[in-house]
N, C-alpha and C positions, 0 to 999 in steps of 0.2 A: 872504492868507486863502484864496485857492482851492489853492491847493497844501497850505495844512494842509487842506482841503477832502479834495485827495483822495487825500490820505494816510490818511486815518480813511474812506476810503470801503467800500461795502459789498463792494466786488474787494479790498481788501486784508485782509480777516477770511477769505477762501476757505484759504489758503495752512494756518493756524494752524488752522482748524478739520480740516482733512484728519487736517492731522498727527495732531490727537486721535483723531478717527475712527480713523487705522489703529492707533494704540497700543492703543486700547481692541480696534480687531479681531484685535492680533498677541500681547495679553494672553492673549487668550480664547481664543485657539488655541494659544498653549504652554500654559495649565490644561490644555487638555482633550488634549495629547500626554502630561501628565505623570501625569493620573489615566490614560492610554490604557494609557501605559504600566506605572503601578503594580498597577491592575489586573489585567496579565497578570504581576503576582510572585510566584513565581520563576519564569524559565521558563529556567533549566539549575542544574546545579548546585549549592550552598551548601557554603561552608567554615567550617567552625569550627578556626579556630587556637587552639592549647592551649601554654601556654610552660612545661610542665610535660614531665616524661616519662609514657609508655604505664604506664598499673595504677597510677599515684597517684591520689589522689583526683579532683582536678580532669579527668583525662582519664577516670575512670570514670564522673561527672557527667557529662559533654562528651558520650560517646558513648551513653549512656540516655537522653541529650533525644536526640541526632541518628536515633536508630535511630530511634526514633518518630513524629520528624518525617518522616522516609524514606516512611514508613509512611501518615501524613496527608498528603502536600504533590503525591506524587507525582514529585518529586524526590529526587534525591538529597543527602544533607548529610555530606560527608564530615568526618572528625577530622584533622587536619594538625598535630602534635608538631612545635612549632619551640623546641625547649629552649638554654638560655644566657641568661646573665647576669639572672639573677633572673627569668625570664619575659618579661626588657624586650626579646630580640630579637621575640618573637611579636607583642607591643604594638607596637614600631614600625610590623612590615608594616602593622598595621589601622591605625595610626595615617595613614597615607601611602596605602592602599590608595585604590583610588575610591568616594566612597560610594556605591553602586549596589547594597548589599545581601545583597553575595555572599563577603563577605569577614567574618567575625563572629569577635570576640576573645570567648574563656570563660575569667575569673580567677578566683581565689579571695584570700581575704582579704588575702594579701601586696600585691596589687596597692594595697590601700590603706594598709599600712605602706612599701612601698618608698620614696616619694618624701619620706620624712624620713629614711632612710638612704643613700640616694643624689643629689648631688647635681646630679650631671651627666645624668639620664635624658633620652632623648635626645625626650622628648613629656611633655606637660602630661594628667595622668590623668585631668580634667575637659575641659578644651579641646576636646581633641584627639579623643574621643570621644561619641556619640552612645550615652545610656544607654535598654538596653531594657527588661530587669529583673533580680532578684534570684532566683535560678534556685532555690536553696535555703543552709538552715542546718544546721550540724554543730556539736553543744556539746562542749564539753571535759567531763572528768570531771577534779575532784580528787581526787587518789589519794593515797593513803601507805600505808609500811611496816606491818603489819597488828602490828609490837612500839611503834610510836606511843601514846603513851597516851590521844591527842585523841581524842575520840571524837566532836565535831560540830568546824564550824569556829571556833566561837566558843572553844572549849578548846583549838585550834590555834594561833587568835592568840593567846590569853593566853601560850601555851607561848613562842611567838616575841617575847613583846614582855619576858616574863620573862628570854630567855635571847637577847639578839640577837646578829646574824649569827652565830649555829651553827646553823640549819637551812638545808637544801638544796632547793634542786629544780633538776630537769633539763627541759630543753626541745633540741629539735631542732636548735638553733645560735642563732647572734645576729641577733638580728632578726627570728625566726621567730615564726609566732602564738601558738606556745609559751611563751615569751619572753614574749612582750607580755601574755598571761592574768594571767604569774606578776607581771610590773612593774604591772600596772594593780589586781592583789590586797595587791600592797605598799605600792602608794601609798594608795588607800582604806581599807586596814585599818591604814593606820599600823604596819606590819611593817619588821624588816629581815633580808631573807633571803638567802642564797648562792646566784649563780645559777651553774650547772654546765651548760656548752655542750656537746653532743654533736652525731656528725655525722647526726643524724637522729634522729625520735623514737623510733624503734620502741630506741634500747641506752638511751635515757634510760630508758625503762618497763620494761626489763631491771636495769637500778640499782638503780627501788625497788624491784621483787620481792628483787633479790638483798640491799639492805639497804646499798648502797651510798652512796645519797643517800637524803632522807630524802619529798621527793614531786616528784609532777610534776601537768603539766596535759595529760592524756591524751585523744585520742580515746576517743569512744566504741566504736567497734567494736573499738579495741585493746586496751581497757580491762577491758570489762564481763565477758569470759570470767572475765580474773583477780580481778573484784570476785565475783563469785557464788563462784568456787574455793576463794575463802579467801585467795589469794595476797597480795592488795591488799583498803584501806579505803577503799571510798568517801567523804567528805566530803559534796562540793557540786556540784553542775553550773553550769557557767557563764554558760549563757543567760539572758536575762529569766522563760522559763517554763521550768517543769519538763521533764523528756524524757521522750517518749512510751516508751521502752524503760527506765526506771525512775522513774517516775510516782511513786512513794515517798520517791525523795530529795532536800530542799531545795534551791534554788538559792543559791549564796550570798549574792545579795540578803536573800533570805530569811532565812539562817543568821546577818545580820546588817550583811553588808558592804554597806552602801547604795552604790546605783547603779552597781554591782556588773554588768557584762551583759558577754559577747564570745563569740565564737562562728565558728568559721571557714566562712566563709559563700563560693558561687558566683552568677559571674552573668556577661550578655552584653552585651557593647557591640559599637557599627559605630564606623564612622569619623564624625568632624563631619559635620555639614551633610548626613547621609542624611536622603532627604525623611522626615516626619513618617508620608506614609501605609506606606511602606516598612515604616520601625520600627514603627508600628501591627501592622500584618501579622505580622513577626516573634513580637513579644509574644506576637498571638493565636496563633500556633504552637508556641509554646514551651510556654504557658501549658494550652495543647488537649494537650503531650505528657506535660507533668506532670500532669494529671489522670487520666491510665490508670494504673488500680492496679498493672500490673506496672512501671511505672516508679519506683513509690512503693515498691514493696517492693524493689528494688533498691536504690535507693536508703537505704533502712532496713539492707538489709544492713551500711551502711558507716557507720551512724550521720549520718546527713544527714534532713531531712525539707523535702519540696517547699517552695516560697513561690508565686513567680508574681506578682508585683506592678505595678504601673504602670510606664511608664519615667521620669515625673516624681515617683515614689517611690522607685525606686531610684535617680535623681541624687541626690535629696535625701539618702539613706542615705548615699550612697557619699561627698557632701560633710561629710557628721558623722563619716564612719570615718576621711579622712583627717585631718580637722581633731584629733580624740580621739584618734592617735596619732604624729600631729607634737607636740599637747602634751604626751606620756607618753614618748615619747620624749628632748626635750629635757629635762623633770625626770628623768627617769631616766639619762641620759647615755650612751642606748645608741649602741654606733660599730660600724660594721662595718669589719673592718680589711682 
């Protein structure tokens, strides 16, 4: 009895209580190293890796935020083009980089059709990164041959469901958002159409002008000269909502194809596991650099228009983008060879 005595005595609680004592004081002093340090973020440099090459779209996005964050941060934020294999080498580096904030991957929309075309990537496009936000959106324009007799898209489909697989359209190659417009307008509209792969978009939109295929799903900025010229017919725009650069013309949804939306859209991730307040920080500078009108009208140049959103808004997007075309992909039976 005295030995369990003094085994439960008031000297043997010192030992355990310390212990808590110091966890609680070595807690409280990495918080307050990790806001010390976030606090002071950035304090050198920022990268934004782009898996694209220099004057595509994605790296003219990339360096209209970076200029301007240059601008606001007092840092600098350089563009770093690490082009190959679909943009997955750039993704890797950030995926492995450390997440300390300095290290920022800028994709566009492929990045959430790749991992149904590829199976071997060598990073999980969820996992592996920490989402900041949705940097901005670019809607396609449907186009056709101006001897088409369709004159909306509802007299399009009719045309195609009258006459199947004898209509065309072209997109940029396989697997491209191009690609994916035309597979996700076929499967909703109950079409069946011929898809004609080219090595890029700009000789698909060459085709319809020439008359060669019968449409495509165009950018805007590549599009809209030849829509006002005469050369090319507008249809529909792809987006949810109309576009601010022709305000006039239905969205497919609208013209009939329900649920109907896609859009080739930008945006920024870190790696895993970057602290919360980091990414916060980010956001707000991203979001502070799209808000200056000349970035918007750059921007507009190329058919794009800002967003700026949360980063637990653009997880959630970018879980619905890949989710909507891993399933359009497997009904559609797109392969990259």
């Amino acid at each position: 009895m005295d030995s369990a005595r003094q085994n439960h005595g008031p000297e043997t609680m010192i030992a355990p209580l310390a212990v808590a004592v110091w966890c609680a004081l070595f807690s409280t002093q990495v918080a307050a190293q990790g806001k010390s340090v976030d606090a002071g973020y950035p304090d050198k440099p920022v990268r934004f890796l782009v898996g694209q090459s220099p004057g595509g779209a994605t790296d003219v996005v990339a360096r209209a935020v970076s200029q301007k964050m240059t601008e606001n941060i007092g840092q600098s934020v350089v563009v770093d083009n690490r082009t190959g294999a679909s943009g997955s080498i750039a993704a890797t580096m950030v995926a492995k980089a450390t997440p300390d904030g300095y290290n920022i991957l800028i994709v566009s929309s492929s990045f959430s059709i790749n991992p149904s075309l590829y199976t071997n990537l060598p990073f999980d496009p969820l996992k592996d990164f920490s989402a900041i936000t949705l940097i901005a959106e670019a809607p396609f324009l449907l186009v056709v041959h101006p001897s088409m007799p369709a004159k909306s898209v509802g007299e399009l489909i009719a045309t195609a469901k009258a006459k199947p697989d004898t209509l065309s359209f072209g997109s940029g190659g396989v697997g491209s958002s191009g690609q994916m417009a035309g597979e996700l307008f076929k499967f909703l509209a109950g079409v069946k159409l011929i898809h004609v792969p080219y090595k890029g978009a700009g000789p698909a939109l060459i085709d319809v002008i020439g008359g060669q295929i019968n449409m495509t799903f165009g950018s805007v900025i590549s599009s809209l000269g030849h829509v006002r010229s005469g050369k090319l017919k507008a249809l529909g725009v792809t987006s949810a909502k109309r576009a601010r650069s022709m305000p006039e013309l239905p969205t497919i949804a609208e013209a009939g194809v329900k649920g109907y939306a896609t859009t080739t859209w930008y945006g920024a991730l870190a790696p895993a596991n970057t602290r919360p307040a980091v990414v916060e920080k980010l956001n707000a500078h991203i979001k502070k650099a799209l808000s200056a009108p000349e970035v918007g009208e750059h921007m507009a140049k190329d058919g794009a228009e800002p967003v700026g959103n949360t980063p637990a808004q653009f997880r959630e997007f970018l879980g619905t983008e890949i989710g909507k075309w891993r399933d359009l992909v497997k009904h559609a039976g797109v392969r990259v060879e």
